[in-house]
C-alpha positions in Angstrom: 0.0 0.0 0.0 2.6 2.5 1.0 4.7 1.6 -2.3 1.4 1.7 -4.4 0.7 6.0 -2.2 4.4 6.5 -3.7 3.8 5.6 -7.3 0.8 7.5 -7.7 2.4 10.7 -5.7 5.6 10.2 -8.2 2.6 9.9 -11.2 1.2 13.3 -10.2 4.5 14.9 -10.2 5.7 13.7 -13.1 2.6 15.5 -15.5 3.6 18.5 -13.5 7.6 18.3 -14.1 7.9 20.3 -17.2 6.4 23.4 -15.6 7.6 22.9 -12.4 10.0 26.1 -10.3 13.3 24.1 -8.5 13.6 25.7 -4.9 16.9 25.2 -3.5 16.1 26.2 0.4 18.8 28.7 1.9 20.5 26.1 3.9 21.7 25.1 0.4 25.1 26.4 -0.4 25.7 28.7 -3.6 28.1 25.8 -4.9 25.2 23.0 -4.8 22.2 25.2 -6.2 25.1 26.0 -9.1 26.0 22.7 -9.6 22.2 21.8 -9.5 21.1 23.8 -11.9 24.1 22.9 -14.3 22.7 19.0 -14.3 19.4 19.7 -14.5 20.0 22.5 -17.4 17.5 24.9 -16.0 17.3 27.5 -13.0 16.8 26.9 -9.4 16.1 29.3 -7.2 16.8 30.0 -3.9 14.8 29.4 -1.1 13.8 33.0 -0.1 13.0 34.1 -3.8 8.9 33.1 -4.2 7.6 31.2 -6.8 5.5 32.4 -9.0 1.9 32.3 -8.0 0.2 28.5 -8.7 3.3 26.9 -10.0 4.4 23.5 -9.1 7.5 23.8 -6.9 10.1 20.8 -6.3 12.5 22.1 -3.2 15.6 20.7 -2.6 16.8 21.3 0.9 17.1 20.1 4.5 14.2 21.8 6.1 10.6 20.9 6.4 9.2 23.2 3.9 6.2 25.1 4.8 2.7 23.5 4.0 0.5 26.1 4.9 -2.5 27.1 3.2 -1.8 29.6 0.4 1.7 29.0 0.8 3.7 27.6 -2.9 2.2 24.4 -4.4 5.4 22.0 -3.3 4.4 18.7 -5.1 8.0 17.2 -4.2 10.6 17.8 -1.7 14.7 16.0 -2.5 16.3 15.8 0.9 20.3 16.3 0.8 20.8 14.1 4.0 19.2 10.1 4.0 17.9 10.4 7.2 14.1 11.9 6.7 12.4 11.5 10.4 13.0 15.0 11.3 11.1 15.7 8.1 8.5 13.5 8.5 7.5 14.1 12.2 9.1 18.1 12.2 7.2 19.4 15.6 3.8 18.7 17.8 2.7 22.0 16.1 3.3 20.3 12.2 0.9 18.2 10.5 1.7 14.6 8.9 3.7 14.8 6.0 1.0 15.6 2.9 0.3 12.2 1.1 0.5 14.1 -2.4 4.3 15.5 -2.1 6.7 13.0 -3.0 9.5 12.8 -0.7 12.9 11.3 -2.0 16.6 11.3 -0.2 19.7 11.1 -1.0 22.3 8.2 -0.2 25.1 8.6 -2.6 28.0 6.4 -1.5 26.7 6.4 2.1 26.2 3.2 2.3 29.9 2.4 1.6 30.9 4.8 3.5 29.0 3.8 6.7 30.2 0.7 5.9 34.3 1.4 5.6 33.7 3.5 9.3 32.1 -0.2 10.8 34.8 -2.1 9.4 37.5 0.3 10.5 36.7 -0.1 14.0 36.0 -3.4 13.7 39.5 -5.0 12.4 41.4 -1.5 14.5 39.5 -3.7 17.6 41.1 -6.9 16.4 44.3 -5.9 15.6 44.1 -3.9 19.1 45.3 -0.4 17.4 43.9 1.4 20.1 46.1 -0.1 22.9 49.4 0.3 21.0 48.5 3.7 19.9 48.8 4.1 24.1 51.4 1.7 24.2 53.5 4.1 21.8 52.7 7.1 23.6 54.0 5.3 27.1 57.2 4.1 24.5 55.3 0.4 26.2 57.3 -2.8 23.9 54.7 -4.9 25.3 53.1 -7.9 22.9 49.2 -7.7 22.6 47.1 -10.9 21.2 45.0 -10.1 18.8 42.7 -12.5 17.0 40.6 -12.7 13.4 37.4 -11.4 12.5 36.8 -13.9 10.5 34.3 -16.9 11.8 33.0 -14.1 14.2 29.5 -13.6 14.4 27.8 -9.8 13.7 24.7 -8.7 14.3 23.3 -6.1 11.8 19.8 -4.5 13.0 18.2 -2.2 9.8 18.0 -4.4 6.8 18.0 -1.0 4.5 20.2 -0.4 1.9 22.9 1.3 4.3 22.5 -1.7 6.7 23.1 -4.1 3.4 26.4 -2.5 2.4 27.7 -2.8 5.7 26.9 -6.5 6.0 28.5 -6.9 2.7 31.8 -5.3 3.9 31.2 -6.8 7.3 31.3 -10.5 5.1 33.9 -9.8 2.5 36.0 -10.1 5.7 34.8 -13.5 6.6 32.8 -12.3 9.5 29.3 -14.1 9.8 27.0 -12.2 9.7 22.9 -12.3 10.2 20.8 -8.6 9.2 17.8 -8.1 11.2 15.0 -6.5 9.1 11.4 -5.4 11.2 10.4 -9.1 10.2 13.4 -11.2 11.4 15.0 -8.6 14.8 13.3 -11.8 17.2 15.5 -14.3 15.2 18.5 -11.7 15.8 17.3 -11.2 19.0 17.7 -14.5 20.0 21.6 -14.6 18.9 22.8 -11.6 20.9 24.3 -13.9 23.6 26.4 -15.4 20.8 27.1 -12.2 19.3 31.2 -10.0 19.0 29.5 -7.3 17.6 25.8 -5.4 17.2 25.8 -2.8 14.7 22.6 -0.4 14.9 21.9 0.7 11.4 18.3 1.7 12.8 16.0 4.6 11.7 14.5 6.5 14.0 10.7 5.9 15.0 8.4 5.3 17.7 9.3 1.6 17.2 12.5 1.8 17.6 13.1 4.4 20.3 15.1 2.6 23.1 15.2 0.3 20.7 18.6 -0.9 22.5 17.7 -0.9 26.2 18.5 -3.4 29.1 16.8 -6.2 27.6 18.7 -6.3 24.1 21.8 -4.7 25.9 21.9 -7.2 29.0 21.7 -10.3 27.2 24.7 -9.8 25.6 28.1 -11.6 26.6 31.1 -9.0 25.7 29.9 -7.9 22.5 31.3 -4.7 21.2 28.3 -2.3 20.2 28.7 0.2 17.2 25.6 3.1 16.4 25.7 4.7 13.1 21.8 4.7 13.1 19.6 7.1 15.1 21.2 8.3 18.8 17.5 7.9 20.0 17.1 4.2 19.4 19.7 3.3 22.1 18.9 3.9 25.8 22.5 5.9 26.9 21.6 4.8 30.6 20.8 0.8 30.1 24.4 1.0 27.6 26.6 2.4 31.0 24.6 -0.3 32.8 26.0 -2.5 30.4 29.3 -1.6 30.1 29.7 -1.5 33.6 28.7 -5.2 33.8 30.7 -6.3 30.9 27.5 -7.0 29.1 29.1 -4.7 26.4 32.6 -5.5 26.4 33.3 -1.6 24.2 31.0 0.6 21.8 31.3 3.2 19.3 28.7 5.9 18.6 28.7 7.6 15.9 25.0 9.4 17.1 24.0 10.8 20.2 20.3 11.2 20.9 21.3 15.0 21.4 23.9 16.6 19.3 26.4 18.1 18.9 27.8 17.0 22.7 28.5 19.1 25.0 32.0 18.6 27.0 29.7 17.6 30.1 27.1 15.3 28.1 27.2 11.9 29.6 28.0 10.0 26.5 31.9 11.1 27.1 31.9 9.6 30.5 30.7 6.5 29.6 33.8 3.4 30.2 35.6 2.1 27.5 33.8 4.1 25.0 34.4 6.1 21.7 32.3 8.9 20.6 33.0 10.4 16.9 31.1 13.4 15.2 28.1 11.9 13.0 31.1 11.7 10.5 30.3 7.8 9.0 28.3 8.5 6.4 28.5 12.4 5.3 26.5 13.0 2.2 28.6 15.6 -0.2 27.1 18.0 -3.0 28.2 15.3 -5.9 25.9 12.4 -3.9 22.8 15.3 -3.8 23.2 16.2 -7.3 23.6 12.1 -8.9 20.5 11.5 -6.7 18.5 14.8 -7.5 19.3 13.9 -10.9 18.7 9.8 -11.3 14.7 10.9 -9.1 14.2 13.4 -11.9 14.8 10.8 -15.2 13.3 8.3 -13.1 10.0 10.5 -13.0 10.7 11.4 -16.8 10.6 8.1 -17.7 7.2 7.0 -15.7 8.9 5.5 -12.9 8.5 5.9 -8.7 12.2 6.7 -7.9 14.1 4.1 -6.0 14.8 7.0 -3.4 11.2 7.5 -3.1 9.8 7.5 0.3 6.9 5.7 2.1 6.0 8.3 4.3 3.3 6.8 6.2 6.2 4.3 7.3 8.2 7.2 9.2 11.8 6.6 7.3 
């Protein structure tokens, strides 16, 4: 159902493409609208220059655009980030997101990316770069074991297509691996006790806020966590329980529930720990532009684009 509301939303804005006014919003650097408008050979304006009066409008932005009554006729709004929840749920004081205004992201090579930054931390853990890097700066000759990935068992939760590209990476290094999709999380559930690492790959919803809390997060024995989903979806206070029990032998988050952090936010206390600044998967002007572009032929040509979103699904 929600893929059939997408295709008839994408149907609607295709018959109004040729006409339609491209809104860059004025969050959108000069750079991007330029390179924008070079790819799709026409004009885009930006976001504090009106439209004129009854013409379709296809913004390209980061902000919720406004949907109020008289306001411009927005029949489809290109996010520059892939995360759209902030979008979709923007404030008690916002309506839902309209069912006739498409929605599509961008990705880019996010999904590699995201899935390098996993990887990275995963083999650094292994090879134990972290300890020698202290060792070095104590000038410590002390031998460290270290042991293989591979045979090791991962647990990816958010069966997307950022979640898929890390389990790929996660395998081509001989790591098992099982994704957990909304259908299968009790199958992956039930393997956490067996698990070296949980990767959270989640979107954010009211499904999976505290997604991670003490249940998942206790019944694991020494796993190393790693979020480069939603901060939200992981209880910060049942993780320090956690860690502190050696439930969760290490993590890594990538996203806080609040950011940026603060010097005094908990998240920097928390033991045996590494916090980094939402840098795994940054999105850059070329990944907005290739997307932009391959939603707009993919409209041209009569087709929902694959970066379309189901809005009534939240992500």
């Amino acid at each position: 159902m929600e893929r059939l509301t997408a295709a008839a939303t994408a149907t609607d804005v295709a018959r109004n493409l040729d006409r339609a006014v491209v809104v860059a919003g004025d969050e959108v650097s000069g750079p991007l609208r330029a390179a924008l408008a070079e790819a799709l050979g026409r004009a885009v304006r930006r976001g504090s220059a009106p439209a004129p009066d009854g013409a379709p409008v296809v913004r390209v932005g980061s902000r919720r655009p406004a949907f109020a009554e008289g306001g411009e006729r927005v029949v489809w709004f290109h996010s520059v980030n892939a995360g759209v929840d902030a979008l979709l749920r923007g404030g008690e004081d916002q309506d839902a997101w309209p069912a006739d205004v498409l929605l599509t992201r961008t990705v880019g090579r996010m999904g590699d990316r995201m899935a390098q930054y996993v990887l990275g931390w995963v083999l650094a853990e292994c090879q134990r770069v972290p300890d020698f890097l202290t060792a070095h700066d104590r000038a410590d000759w002390s031998r460290r074991d270290t042991e293989l990935a591979a045979g090791q068992l991962a647990l990816v939760y958010g069966a997307g297509r950022i979640g898929s590209r890390v389990a790929d990476y996660l395998r081509g290094a001989g790591i098992r691996v099982v994704e957990a999709g909304r259908a299968t999380v009790p199958d992956a559930d039930a393997l956490l006790p067996d698990a070296r690492w949980v990767v959270d790959v989640l979107p954010l919803t009211p499904a999976t806020r505290d997604f991670f809390g003490p249940r998942r997060l206790g019944a694991l024995r020494g796993a190393t966590f790693l979020n480069i989903g939603r901060g939200a979806t992981v209880d910060l206070a049942a993780l320090e329980a956690a860690l502190h029990a050696d439930a969760v032998h290490s993590a890594v988050l990538d996203v806080l529930p609040d950011e940026p952090a603060a010097p005094d936010h908990p998240a920097w206390r928390l033991p045996r720990t590494t916090v980094t600044s939402h840098t795994s998967g940054p999105t850059t002007d070329e990944d907005v532009v290739t997307d932009l572009l391959s939603a707009w032929r993919a409209l041209e040509a009569g087709r929902t684009p694959a970066l379309a979103v189901p809005t009534a699904r939240g992500y």
